[in-house]
N, CA, C and O atoms as a CHARMM CRD file, in Angstrom:
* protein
*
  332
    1    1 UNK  N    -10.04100   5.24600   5.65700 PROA 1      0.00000
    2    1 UNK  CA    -8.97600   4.59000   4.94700 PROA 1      0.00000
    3    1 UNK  C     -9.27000   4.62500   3.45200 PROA 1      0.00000
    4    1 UNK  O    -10.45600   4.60800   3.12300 PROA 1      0.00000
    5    2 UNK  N     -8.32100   4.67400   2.49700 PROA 2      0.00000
    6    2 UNK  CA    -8.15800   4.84800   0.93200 PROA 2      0.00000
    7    2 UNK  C     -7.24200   3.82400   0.62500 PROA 2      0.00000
    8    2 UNK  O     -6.75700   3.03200   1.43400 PROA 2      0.00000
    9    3 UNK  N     -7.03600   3.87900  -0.54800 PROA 3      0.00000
   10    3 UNK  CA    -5.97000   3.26500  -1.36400 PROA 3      0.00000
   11    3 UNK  C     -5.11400   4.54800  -2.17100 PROA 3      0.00000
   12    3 UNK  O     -5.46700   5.55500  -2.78500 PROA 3      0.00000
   13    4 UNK  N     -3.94700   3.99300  -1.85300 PROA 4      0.00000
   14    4 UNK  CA    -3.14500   5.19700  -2.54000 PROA 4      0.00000
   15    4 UNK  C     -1.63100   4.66500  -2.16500 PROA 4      0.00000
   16    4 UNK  O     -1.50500   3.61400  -1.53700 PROA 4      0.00000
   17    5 UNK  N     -0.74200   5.26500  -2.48400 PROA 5      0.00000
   18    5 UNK  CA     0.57800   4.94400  -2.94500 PROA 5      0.00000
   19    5 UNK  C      1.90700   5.19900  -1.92700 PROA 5      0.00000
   20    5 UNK  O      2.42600   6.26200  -1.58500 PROA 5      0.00000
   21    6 UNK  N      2.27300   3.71800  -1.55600 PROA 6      0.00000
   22    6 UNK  CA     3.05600   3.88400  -0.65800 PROA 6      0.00000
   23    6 UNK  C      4.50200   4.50400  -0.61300 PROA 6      0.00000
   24    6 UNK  O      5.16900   4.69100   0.40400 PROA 6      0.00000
   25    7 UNK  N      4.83500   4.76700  -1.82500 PROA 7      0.00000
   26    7 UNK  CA     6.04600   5.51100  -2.38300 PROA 7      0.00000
   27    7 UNK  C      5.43600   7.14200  -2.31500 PROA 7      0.00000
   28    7 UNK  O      6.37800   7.90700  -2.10800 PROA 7      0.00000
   29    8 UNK  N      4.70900   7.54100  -2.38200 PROA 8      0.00000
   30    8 UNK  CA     3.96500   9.00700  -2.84700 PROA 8      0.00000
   31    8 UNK  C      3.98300   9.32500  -1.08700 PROA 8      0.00000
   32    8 UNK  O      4.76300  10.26000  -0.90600 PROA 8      0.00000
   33    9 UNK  N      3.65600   9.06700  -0.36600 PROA 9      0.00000
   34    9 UNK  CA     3.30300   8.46000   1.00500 PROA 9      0.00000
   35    9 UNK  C      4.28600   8.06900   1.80600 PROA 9      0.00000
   36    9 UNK  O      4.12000   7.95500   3.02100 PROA 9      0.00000
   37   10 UNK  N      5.17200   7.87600   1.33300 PROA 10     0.00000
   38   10 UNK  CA     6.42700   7.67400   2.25100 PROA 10     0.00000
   39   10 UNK  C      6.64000   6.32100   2.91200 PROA 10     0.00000
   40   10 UNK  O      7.67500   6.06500   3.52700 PROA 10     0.00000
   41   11 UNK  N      5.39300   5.25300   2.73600 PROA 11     0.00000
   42   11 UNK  CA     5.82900   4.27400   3.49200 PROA 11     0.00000
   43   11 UNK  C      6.31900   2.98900   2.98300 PROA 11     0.00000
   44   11 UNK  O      6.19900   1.88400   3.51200 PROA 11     0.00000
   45   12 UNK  N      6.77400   3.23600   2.10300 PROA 12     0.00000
   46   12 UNK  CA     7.76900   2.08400   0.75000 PROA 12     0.00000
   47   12 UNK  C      8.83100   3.15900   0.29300 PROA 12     0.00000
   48   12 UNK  O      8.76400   4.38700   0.34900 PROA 12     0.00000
   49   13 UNK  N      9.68700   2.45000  -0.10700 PROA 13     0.00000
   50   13 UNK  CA    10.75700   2.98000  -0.86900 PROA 13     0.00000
   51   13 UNK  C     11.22300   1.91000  -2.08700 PROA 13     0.00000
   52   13 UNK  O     11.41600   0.70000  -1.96900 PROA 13     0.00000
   53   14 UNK  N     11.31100   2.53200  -2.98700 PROA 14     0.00000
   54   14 UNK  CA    11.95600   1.16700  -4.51400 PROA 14     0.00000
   55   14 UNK  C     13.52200   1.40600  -4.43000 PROA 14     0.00000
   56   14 UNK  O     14.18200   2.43300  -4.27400 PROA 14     0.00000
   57   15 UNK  N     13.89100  -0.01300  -4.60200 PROA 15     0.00000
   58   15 UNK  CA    15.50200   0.52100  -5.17700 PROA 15     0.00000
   59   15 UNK  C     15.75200  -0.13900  -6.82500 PROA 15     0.00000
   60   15 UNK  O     15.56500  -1.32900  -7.07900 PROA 15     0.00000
   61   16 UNK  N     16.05800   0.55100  -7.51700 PROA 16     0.00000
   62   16 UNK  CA    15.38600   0.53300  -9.23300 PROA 16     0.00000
   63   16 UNK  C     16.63300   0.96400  -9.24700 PROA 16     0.00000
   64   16 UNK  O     17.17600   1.85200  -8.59000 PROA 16     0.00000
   65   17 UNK  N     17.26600  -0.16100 -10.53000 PROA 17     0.00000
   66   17 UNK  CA    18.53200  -0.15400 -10.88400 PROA 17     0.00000
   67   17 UNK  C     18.65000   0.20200 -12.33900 PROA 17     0.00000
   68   17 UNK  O     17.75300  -0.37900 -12.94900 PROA 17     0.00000
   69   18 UNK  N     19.44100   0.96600 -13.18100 PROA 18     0.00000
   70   18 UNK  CA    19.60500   1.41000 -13.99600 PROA 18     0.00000
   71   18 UNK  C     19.53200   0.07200 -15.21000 PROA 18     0.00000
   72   18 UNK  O     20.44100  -0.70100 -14.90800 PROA 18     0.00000
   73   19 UNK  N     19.02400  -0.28000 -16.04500 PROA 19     0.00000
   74   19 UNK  CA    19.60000  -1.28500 -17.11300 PROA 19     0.00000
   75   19 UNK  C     20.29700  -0.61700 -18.06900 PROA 19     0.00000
   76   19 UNK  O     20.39500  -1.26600 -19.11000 PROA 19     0.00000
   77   20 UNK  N     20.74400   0.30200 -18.08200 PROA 20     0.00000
   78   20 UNK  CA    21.52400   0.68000 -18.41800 PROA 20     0.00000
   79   20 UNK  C     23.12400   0.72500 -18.04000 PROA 20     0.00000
   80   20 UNK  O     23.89300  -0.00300 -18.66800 PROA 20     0.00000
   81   21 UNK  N     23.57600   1.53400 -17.07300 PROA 21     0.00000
   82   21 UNK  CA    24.98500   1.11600 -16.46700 PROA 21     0.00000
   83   21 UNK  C     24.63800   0.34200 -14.70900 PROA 21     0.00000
   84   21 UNK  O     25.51500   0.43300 -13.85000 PROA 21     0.00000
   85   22 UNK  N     23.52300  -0.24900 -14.45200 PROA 22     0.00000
   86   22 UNK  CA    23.30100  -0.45100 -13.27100 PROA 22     0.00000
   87   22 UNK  C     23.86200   0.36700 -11.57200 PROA 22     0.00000
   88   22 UNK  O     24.39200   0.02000 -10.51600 PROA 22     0.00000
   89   23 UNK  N     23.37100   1.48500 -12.16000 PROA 23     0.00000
   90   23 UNK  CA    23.67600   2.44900 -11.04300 PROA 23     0.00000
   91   23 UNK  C     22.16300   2.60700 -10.44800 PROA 23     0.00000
   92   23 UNK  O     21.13900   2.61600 -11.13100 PROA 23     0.00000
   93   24 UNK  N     22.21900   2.69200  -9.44900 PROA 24     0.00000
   94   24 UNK  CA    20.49200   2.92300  -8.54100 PROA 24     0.00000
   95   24 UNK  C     20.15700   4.45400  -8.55700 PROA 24     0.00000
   96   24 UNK  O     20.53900   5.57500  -8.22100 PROA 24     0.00000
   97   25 UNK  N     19.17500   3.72200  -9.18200 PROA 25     0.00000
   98   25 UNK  CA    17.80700   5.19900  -9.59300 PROA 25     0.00000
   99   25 UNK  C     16.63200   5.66200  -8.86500 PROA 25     0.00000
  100   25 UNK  O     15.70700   5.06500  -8.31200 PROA 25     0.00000
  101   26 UNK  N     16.97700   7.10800  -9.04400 PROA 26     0.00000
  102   26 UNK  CA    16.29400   7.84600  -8.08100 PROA 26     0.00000
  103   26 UNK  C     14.77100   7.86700  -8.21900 PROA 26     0.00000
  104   26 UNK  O     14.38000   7.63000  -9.36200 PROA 26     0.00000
  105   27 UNK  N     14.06000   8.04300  -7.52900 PROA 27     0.00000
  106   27 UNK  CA    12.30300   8.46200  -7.80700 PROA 27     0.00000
  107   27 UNK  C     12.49200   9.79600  -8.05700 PROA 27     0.00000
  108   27 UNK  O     13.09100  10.58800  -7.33000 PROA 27     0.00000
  109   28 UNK  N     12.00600  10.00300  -9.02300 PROA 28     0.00000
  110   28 UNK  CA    11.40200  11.52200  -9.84900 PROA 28     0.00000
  111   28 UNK  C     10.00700  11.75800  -9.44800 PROA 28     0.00000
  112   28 UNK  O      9.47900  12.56200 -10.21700 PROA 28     0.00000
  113   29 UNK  N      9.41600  11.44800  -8.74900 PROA 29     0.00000
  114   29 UNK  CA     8.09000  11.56100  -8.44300 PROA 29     0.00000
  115   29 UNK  C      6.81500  10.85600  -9.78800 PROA 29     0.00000
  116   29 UNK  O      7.23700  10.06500 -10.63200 PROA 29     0.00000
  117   30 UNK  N      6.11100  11.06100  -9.78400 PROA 30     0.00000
  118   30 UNK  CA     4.88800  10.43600 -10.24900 PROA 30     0.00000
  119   30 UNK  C      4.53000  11.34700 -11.88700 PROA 30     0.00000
  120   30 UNK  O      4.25200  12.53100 -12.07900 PROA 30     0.00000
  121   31 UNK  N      4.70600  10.07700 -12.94800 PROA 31     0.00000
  122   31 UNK  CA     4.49900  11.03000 -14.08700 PROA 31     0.00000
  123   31 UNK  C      3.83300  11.81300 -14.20400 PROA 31     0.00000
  124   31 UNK  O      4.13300  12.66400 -15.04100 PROA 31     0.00000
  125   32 UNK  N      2.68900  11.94900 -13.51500 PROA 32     0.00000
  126   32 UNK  CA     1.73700  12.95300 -14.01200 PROA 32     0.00000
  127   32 UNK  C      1.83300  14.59100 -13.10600 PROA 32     0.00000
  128   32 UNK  O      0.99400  15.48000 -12.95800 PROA 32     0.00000
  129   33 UNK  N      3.12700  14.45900 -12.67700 PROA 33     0.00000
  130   33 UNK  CA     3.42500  15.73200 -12.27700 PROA 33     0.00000
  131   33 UNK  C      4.94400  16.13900 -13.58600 PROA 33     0.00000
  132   33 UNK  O      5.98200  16.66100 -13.18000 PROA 33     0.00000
  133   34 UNK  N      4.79000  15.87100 -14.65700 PROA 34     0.00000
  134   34 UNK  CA     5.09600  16.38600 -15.87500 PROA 34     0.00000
  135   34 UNK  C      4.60600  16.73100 -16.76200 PROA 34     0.00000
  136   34 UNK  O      5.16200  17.21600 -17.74700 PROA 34     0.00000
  137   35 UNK  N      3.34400  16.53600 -16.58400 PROA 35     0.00000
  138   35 UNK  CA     1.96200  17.10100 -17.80200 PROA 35     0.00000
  139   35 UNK  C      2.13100  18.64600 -18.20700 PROA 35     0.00000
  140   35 UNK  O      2.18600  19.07600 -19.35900 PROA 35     0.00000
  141   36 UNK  N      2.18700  19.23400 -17.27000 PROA 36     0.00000
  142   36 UNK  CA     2.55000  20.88200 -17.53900 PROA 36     0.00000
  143   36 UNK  C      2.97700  21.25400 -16.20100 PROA 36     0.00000
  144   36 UNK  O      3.08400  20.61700 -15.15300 PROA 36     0.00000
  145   37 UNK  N      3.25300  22.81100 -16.62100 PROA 37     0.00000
  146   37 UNK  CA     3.61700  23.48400 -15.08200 PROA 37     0.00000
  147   37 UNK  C      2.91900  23.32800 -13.76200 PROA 37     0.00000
  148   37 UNK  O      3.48900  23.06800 -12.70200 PROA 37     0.00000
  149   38 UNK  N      1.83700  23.48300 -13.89900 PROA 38     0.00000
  150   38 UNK  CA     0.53000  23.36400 -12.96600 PROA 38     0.00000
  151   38 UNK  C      0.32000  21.95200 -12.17000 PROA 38     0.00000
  152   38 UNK  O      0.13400  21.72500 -10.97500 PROA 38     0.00000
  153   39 UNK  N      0.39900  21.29600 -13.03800 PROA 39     0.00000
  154   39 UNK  CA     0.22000  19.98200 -12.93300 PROA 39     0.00000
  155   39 UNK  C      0.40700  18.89900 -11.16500 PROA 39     0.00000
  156   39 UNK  O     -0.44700  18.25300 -10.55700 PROA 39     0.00000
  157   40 UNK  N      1.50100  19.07800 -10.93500 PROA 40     0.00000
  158   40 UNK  CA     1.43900  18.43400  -9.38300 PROA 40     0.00000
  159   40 UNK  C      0.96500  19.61000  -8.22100 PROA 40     0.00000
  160   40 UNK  O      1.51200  19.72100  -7.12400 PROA 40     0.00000
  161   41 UNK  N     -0.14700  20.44400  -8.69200 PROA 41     0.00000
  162   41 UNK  CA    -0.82500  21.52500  -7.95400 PROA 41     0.00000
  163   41 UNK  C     -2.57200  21.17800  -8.28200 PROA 41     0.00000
  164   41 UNK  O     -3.47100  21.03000  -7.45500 PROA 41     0.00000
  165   42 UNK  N     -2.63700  21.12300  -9.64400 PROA 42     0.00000
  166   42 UNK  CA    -3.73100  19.98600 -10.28800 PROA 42     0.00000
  167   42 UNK  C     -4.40600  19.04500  -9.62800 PROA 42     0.00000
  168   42 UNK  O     -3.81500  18.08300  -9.13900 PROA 42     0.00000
  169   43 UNK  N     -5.95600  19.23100  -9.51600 PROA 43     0.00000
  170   43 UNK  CA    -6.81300  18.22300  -9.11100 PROA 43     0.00000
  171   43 UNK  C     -6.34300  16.97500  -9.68400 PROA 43     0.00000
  172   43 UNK  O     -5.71700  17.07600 -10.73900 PROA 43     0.00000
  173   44 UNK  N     -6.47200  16.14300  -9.33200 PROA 44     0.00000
  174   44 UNK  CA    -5.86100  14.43200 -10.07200 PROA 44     0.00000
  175   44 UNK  C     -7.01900  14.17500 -10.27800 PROA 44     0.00000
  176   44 UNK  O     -6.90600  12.95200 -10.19500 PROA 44     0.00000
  177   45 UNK  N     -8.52700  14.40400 -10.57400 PROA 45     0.00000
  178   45 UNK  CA    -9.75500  14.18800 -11.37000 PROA 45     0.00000
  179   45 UNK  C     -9.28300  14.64500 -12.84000 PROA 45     0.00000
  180   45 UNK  O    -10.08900  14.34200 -13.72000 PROA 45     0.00000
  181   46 UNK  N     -8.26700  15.23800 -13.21400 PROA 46     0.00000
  182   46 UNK  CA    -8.36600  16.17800 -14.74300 PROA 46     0.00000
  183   46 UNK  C     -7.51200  15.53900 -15.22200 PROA 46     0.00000
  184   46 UNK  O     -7.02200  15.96300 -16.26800 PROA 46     0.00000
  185   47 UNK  N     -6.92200  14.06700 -14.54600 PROA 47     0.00000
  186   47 UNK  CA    -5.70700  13.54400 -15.07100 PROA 47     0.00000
  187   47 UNK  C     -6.24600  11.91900 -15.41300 PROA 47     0.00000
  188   47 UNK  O     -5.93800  11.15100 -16.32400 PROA 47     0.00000
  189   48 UNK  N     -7.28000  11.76500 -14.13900 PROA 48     0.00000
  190   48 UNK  CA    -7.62400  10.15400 -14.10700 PROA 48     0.00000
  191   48 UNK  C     -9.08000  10.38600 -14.45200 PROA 48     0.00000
  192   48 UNK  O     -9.80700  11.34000 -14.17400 PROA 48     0.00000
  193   49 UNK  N     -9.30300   9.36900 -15.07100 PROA 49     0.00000
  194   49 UNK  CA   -10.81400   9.35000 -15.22800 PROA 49     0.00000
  195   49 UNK  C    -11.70400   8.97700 -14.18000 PROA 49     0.00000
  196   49 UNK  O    -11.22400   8.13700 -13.41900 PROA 49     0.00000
  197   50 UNK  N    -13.26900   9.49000 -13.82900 PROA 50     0.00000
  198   50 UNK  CA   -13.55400   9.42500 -12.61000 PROA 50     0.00000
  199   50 UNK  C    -13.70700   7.85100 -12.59100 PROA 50     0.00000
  200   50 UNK  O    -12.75500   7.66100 -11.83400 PROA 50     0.00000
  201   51 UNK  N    -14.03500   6.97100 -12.76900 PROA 51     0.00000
  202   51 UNK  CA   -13.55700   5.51000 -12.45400 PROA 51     0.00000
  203   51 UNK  C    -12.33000   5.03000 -11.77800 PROA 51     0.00000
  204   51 UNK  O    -12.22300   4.11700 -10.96000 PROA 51     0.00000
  205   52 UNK  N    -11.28700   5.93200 -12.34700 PROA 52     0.00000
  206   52 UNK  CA   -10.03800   5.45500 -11.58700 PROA 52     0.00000
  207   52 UNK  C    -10.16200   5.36600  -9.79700 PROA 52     0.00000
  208   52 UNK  O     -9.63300   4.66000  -8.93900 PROA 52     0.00000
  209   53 UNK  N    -11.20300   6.53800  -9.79100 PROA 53     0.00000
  210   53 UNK  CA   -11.05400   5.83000  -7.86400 PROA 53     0.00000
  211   53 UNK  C    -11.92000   4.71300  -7.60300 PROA 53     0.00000
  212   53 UNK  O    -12.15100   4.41800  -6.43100 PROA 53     0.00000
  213   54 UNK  N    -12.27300   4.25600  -8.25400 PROA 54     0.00000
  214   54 UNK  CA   -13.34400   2.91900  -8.02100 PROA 54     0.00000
  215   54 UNK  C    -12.36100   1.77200  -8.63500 PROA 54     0.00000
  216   54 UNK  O    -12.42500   0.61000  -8.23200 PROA 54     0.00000
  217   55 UNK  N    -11.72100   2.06500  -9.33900 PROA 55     0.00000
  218   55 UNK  CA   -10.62800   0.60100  -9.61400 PROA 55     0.00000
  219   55 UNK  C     -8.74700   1.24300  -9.21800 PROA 55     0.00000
  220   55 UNK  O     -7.67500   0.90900  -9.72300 PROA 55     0.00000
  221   56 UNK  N     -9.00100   2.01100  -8.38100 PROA 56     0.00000
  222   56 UNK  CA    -7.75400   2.16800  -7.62200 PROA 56     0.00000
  223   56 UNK  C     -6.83400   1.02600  -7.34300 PROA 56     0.00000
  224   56 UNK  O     -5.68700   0.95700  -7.78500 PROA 56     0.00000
  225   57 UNK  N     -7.36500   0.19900  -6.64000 PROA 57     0.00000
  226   57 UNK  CA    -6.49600  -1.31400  -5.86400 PROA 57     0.00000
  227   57 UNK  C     -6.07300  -1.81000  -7.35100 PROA 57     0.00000
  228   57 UNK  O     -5.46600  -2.88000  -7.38900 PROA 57     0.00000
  229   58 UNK  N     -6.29200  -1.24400  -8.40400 PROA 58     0.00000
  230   58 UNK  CA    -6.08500  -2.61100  -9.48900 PROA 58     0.00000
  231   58 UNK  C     -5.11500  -1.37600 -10.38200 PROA 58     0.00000
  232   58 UNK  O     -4.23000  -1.86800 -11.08300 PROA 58     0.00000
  233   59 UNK  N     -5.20900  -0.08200 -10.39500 PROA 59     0.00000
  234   59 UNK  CA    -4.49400   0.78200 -10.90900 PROA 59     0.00000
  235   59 UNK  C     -2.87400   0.89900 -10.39600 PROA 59     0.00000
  236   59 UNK  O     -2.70500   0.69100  -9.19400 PROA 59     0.00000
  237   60 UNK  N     -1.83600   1.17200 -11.10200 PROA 60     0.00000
  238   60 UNK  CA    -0.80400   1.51100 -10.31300 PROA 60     0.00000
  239   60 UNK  C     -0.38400   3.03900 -10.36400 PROA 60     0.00000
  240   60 UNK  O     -0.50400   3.55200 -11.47600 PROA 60     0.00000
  241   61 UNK  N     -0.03100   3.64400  -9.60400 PROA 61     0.00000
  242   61 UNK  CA     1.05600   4.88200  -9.59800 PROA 61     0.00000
  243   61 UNK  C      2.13400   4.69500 -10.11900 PROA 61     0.00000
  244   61 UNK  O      3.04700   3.96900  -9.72600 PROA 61     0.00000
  245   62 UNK  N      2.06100   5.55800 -11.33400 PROA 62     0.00000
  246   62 UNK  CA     3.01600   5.50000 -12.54800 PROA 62     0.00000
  247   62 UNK  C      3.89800   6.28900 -11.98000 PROA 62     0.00000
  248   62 UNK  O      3.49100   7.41400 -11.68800 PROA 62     0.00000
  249   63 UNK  N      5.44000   5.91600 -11.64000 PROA 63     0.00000
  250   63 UNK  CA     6.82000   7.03800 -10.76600 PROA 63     0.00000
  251   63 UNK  C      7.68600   6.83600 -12.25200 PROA 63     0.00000
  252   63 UNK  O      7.70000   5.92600 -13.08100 PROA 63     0.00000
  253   64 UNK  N      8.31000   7.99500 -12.16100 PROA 64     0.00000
  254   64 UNK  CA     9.45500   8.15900 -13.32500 PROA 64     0.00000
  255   64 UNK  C     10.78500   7.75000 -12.42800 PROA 64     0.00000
  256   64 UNK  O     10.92100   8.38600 -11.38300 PROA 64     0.00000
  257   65 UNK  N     11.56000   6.96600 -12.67300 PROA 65     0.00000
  258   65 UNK  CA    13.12700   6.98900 -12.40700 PROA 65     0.00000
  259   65 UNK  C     14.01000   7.34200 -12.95300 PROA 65     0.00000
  260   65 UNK  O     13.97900   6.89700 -14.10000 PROA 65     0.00000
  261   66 UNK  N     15.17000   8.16600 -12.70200 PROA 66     0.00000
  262   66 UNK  CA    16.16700   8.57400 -13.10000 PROA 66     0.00000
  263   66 UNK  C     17.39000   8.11300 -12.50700 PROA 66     0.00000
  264   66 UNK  O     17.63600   8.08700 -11.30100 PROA 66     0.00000
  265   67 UNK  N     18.41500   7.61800 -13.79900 PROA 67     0.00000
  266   67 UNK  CA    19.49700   7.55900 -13.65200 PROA 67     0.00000
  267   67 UNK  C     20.71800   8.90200 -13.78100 PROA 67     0.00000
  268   67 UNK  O     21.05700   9.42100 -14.84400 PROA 67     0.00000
  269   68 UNK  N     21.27600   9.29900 -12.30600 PROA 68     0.00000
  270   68 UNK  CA    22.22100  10.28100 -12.40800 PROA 68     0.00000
  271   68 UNK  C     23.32000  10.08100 -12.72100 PROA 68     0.00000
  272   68 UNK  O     24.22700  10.80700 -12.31200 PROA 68     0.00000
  273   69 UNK  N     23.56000   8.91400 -13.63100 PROA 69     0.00000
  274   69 UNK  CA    25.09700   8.77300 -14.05300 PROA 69     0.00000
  275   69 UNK  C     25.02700   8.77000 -15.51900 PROA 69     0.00000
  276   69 UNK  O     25.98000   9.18500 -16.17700 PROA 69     0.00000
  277   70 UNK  N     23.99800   8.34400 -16.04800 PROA 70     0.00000
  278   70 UNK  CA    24.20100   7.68900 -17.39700 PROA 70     0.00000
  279   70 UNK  C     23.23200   9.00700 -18.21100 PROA 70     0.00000
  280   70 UNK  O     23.44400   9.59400 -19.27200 PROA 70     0.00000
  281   71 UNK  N     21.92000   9.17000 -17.01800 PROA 71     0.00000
  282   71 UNK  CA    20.40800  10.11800 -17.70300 PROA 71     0.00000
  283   71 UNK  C     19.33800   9.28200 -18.18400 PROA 71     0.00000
  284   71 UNK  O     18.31100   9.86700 -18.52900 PROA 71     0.00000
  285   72 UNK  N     19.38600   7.81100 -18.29000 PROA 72     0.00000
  286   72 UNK  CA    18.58900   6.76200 -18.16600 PROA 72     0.00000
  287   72 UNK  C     16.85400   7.19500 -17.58800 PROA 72     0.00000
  288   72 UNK  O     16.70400   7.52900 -16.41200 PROA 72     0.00000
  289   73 UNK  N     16.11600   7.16000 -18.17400 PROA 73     0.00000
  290   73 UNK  CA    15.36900   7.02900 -17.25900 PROA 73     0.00000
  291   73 UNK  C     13.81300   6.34600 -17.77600 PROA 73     0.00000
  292   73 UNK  O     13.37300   6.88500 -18.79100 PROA 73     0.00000
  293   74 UNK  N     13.17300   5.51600 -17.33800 PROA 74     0.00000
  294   74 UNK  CA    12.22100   4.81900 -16.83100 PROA 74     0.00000
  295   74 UNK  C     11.22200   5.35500 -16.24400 PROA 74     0.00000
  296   74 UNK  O     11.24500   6.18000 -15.33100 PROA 74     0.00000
  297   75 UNK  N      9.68400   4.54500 -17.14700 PROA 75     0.00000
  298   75 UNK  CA     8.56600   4.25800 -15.66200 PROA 75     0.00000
  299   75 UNK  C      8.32300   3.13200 -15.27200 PROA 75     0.00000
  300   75 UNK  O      8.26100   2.12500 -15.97700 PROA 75     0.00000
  301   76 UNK  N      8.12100   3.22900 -13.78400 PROA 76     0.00000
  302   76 UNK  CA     7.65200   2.19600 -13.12100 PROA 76     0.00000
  303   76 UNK  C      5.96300   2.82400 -12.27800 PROA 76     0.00000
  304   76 UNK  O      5.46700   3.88900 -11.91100 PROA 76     0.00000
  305   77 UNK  N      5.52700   0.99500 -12.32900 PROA 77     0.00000
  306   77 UNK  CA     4.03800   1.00700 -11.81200 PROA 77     0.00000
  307   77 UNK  C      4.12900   0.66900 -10.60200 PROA 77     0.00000
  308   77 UNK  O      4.62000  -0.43000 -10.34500 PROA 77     0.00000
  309   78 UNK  N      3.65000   1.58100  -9.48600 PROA 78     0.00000
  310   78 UNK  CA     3.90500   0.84900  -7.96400 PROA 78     0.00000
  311   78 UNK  C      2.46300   0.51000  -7.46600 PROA 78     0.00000
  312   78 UNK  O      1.46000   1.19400  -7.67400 PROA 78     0.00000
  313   79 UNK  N      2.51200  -0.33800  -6.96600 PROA 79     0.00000
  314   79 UNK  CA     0.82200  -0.87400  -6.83600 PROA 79     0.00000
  315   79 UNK  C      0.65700  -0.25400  -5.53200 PROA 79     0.00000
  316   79 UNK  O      1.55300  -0.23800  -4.68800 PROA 79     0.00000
  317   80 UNK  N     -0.62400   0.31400  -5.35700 PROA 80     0.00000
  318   80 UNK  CA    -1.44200   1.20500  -4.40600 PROA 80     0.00000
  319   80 UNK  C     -1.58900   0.25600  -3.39800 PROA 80     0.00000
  320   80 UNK  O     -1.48800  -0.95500  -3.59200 PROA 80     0.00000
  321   81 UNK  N     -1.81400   0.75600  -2.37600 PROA 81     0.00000
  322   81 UNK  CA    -2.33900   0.21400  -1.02300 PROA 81     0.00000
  323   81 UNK  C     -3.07500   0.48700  -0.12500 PROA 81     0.00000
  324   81 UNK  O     -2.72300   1.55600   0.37300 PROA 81     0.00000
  325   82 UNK  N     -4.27500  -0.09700   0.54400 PROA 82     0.00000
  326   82 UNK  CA    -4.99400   0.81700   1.06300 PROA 82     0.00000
  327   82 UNK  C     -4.63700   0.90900   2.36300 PROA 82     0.00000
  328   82 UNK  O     -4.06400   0.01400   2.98400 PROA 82     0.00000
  329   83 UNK  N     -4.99600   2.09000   2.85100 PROA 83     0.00000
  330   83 UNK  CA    -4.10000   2.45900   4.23300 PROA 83     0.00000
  331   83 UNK  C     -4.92000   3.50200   4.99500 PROA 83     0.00000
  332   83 UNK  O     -4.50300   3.96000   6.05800 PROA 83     0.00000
């Protein structure tokens, strides 16, 4: 068992509302698969510092949201879980 992210993982879902025109926003997946091209193919050691897996439970998974009406878009922190 680990800690890791129940949105990334499939076993949560957010419903994240636009503050903008309050239309419900989609998950874009996890910012750090925008760093470059490569990037959500990318070891996640070259992104997090090696500590981050030792303070995981206290770290969140940073998700980008997008609004498809307005182009709004947001990050949100989803707190990890171990599983």
């Amino acid at each position: 068992m680990e800690y890791g992210c129940p949105l990334c993982n499939g076993i949560a879902g957010v419903n994240e509302r636009c503050s903008s025109c309050g239309q419900l926003m989609r998950d874009a997946g996890m910012v750090e698969d925008y760093y470059g091209p490569y990037s959500p193919y990318d070891n996640m050691d070259r992104y997090e510092p090696p500590l981050f897996w030792e303070l995981a439970d206290r770290m969140p998974c940073v998700h980008l949201f997008s609004c498809s009406k307005c182009g709004y878009d947001k990050r949100v922190g989803i707190q990890r879980a171990f599983f």
